[in-house]
C-alpha positions in Angstrom: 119.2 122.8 88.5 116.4 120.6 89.9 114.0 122.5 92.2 111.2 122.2 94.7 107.9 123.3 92.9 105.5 121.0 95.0 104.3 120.9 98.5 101.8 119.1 99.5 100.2 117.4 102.7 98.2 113.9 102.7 96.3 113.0 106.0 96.3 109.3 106.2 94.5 106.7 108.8 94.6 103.0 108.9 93.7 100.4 111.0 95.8 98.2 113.5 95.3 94.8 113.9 95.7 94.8 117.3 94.7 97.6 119.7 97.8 99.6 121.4 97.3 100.4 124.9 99.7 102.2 126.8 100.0 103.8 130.0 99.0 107.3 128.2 96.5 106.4 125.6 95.2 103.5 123.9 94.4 103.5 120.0 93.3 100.9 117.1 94.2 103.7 114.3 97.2 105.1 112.9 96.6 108.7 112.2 99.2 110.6 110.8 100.1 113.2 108.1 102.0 113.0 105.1 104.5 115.5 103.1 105.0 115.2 99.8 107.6 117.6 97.8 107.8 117.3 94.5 110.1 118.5 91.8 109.9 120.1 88.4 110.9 116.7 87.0 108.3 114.8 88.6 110.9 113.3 91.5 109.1 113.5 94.9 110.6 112.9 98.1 108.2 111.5 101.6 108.2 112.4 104.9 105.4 111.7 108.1 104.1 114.0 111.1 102.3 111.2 113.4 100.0 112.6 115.4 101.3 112.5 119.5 99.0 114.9 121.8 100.1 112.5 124.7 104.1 113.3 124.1 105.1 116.4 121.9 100.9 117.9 121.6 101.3 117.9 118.4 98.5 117.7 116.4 97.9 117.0 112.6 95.8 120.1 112.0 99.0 122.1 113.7 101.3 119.8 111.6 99.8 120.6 108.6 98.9 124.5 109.4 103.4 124.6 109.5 103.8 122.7 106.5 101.4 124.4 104.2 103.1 127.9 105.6 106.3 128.5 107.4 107.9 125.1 106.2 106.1 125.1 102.9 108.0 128.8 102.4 111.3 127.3 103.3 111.7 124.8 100.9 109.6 126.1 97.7 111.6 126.8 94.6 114.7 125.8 96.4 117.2 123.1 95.1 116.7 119.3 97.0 120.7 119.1 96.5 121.7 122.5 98.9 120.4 120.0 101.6 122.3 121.0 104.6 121.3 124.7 104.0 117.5 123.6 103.6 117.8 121.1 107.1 119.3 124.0 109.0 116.8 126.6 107.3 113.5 124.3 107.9 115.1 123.8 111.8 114.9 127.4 112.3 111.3 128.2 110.6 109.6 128.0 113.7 109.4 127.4 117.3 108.7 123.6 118.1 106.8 121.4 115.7 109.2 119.0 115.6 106.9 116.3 114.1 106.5 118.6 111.2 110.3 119.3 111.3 110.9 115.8 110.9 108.7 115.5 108.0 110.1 117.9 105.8 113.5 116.8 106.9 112.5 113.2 105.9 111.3 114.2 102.5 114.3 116.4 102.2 116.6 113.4 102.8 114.5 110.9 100.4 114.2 113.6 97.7 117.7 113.9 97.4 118.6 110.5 98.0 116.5 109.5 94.8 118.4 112.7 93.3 121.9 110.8 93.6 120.0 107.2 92.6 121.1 105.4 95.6 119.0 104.2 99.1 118.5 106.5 101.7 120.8 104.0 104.4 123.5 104.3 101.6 123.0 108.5 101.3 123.9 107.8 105.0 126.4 106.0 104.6 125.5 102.5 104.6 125.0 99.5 102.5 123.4 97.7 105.4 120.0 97.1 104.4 118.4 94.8 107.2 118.1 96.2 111.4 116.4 94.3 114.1 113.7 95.5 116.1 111.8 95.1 119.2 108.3 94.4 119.6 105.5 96.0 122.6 103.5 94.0 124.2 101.0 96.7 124.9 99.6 97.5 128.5 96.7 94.6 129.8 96.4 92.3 132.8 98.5 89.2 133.5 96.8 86.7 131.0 96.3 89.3 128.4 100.2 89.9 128.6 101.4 86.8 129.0 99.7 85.6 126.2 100.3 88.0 124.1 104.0 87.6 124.6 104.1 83.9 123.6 102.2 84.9 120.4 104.9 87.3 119.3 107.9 85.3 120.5 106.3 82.5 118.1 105.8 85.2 115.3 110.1 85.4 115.3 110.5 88.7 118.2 113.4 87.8 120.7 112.9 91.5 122.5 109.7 92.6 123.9 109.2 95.7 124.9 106.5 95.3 127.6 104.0 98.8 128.9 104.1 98.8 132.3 103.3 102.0 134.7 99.2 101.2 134.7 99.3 100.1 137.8 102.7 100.2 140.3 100.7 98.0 142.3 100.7 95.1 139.8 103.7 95.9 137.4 106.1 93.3 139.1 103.5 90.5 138.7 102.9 91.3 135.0 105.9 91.3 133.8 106.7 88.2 136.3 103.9 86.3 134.4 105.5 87.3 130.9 108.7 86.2 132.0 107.3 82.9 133.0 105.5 82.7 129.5 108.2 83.3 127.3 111.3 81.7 128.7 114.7 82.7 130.0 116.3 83.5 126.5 113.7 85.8 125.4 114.8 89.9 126.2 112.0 91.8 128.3 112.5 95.4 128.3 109.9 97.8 130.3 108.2 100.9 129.3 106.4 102.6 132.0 105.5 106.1 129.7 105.6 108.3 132.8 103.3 106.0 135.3 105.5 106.0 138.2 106.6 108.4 141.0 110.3 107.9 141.3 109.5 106.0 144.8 106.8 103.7 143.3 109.8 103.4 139.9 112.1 102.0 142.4 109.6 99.8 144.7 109.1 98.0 141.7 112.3 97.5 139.9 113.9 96.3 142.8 111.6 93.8 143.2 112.4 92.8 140.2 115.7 92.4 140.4 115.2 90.6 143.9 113.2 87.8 142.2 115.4 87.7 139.5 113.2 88.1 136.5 115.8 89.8 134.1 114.7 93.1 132.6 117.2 94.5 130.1 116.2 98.1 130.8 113.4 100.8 132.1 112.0 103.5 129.9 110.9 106.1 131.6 109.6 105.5 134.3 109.3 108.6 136.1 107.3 111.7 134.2 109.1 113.8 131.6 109.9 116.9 133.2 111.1 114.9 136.4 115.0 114.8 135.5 115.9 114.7 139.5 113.6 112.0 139.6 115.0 110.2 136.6 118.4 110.7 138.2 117.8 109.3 141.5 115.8 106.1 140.3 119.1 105.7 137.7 121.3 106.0 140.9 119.3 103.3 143.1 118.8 100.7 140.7 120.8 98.0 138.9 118.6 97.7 136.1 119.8 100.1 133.3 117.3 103.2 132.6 116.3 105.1 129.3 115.1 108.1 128.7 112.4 108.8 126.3 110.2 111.6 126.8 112.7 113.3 128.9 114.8 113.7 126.2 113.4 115.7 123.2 116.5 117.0 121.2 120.2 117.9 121.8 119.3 120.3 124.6 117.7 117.6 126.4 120.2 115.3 125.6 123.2 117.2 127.4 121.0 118.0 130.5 120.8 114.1 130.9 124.4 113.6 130.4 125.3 116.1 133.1 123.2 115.0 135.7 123.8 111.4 135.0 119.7 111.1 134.7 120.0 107.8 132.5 121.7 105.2 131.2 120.6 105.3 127.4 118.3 107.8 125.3 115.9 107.1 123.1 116.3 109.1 120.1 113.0 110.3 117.9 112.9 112.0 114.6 109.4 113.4 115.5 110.9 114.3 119.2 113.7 116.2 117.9 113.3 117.3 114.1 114.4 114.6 111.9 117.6 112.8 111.1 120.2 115.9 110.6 119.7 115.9 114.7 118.9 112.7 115.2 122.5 111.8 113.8 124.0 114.2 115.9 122.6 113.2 119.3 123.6 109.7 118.5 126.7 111.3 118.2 127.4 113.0 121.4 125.4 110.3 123.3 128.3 107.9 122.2 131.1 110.0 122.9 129.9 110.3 126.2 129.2 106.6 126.7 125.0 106.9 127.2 123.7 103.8 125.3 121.3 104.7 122.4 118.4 103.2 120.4 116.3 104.8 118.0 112.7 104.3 118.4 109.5 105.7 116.9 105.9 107.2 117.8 102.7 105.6 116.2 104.0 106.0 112.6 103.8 104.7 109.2 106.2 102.9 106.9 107.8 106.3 106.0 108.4 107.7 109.1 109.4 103.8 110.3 111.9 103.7 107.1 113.5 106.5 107.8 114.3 105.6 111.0 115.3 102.3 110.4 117.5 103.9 108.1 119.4 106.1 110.3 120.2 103.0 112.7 121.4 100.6 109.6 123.6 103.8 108.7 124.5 104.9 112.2 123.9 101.5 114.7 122.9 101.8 118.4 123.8 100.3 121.0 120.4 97.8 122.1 117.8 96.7 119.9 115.9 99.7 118.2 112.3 100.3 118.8 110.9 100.4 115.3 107.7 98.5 115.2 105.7 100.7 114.7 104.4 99.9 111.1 104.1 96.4 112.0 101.1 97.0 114.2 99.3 98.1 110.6 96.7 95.5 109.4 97.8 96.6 105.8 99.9 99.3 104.4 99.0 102.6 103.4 101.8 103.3 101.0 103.3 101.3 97.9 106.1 99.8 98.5 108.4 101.0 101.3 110.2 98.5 104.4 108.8 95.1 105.1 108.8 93.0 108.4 109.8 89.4 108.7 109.5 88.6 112.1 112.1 91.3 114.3 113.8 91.7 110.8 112.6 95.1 109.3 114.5 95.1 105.2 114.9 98.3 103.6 114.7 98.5 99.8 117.1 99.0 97.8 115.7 101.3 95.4 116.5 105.2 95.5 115.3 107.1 98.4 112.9 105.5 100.5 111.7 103.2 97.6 108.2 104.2 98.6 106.6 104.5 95.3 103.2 105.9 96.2 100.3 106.4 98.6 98.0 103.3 98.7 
């Protein structure tokens, strides 16, 4: 029986071609840490631990510190095909880390996804090979938005995601000059990251939705730990609102449902672990009729792909968020997804089809 005899970590940084500015950080790198398992017949399986001190304080020297032990000790000399009993083993490893969770869970899924010589969206369950994506229009002033906007509805995006919560002050003229830019057909969706109080949240999309500039949705617009506040800017709006930081894992997840915080989640692998939970809270969100999308932090193809997977396997219920790898000015891995426009394909190759690191 095929067994794990390799673990190893890569730390890998790129360039963006365009800076991304948000309400809690602004960056023109992707840094982020790789997994690599490998097997006695030279199969090897990928996963990603982005680096996100802002959200989960994760770092990639604390990443790679869990994956070189606890993690590391979990999945060495074990078979890739006991897969469930390895997820559930590498969950319960250690406290947190759920970036580095994610990654081995990732590699996990790949590794024995190229075992059975199919995709990773068909080990899921799908032979859908193609999801649609968003794109941000990171956080500037009215011309820097507006124009930016224009650019990527020309580039083939029909939903932008635009960073708000810089400046409550100035939001509702920002995105008014973005709507303005773009058109009525094209989808603006706002993402404050925590900017607002759950007064200035409200101020803001109600004026808004009194000079009618149609915004699909608000992420998180209050901070994290604010659920009450969440709650009460869900219950005096019209304009749906999502959670994201608020809502790490399954834990999370039910919290939101019972106090009726928010409208939709935004699921993470590197928020809550990987895709064994990441299925699971899309899951219960949908049996509980809280919209879903899957969305990612500042990663790579790798952690993008397997992602992207999980939606063409599992769907959502909006647009996902998975442009993340888009924002690279070239690729650090061989081969892997590819963008055309909001139209992310996955290969059709075993696994993740990512054959190496560039």
């Amino acid at each position: 029986m095929t067994t794990i005899t390799e673990v190893r970590c890569h730390r890998l940084e790129a360039a963006l071609h365009t800076p991304f500015v948000t309400a809690l950080r602004s960056t023109r790198t992707l840094e982020t840490l790789v997994v690599e398992l490998g097997t006695e017949d030279g199969l090897r399986g990928f996963g990603e631990a982005p680096q996100v001190w802002r959200v989960t304080g994760e770092s990639l020297a604390g990443a790679e510190a869990c994956l070189s032990g606890p993690l590391k000790d979990v999945v060495l000399d074990r078979a890739p095909a006991d897969l469930h009993d390895l997820l559930v083993a590498t969950s319960s490893a250690v406290a947190g880390n759920f970036g580095a969770k994610a990654a081995v869970d990732v590699a996990l899924h790949d590794l024995a996804a190229r075992l059975a010589g199919v995709s990773l969206p068909r080990f899921l369950g799908s032979t859908r090979h193609e999801v649609s994506t968003d794109v941000t229009i990171a956080a500037g002033d009215v011309d820097e938005l507006a124009s930016s906007a224009a650019e990527r509805v020309k580039a083939g995006f029909g939903v932008l995601k635009l960073k708000v919560g810089t400046d409550a002050a100035t939001d509702c003229s920002r995105v008014q000059a973005v709507r303005e830019s773009v058109g009525a057909d094209v989808v603006i969706r706002l993402d404050a990251n925590q900017g607002w109080s759950a007064r200035q949240a409200v101020a803001v999309i109600r004026s808004l939705e009194d000079a009618g500039v149609g915004v699909e949705f608000v992420e998180q617009p209050v901070p994290a730990a604010d659920i009450e506040g969440l709650a009460a800017v869900t219950a005096a709006v019209d304009t749906p609102v999502l959670a994201d930081e608020s809502c790490f894992g399954l834990r999370d997840l039910s919290r939101i449902i019972e106090s009726r915080a928010a409208d939709l989640v935004n699921v993470k692998l590197a928020k809550c672990g990987g895709l064994r939970v990441a299925r699971a809270m899309l899951e219960l969100a949908a049996a509980h009729g809280v919209g879903t999308l899957v969305g990612s932090m500042m990663e790579g193809p790798i952690g993008v792909g397997a992602a992207a997977s999980l939606v063409a396997a599992y769907g959502t219920t909006a647009i996902s968020d998975l442009d993340a790898a888009w924002w690279l000015a070239s690729s650090p891995v061989v081969g892997g997804l590819m963008y055309d426009g909001a139209t992310i394909t996955l290969p059709e190759t075993p696994g993740l089809g990512i054959e190496a690191l560039a």
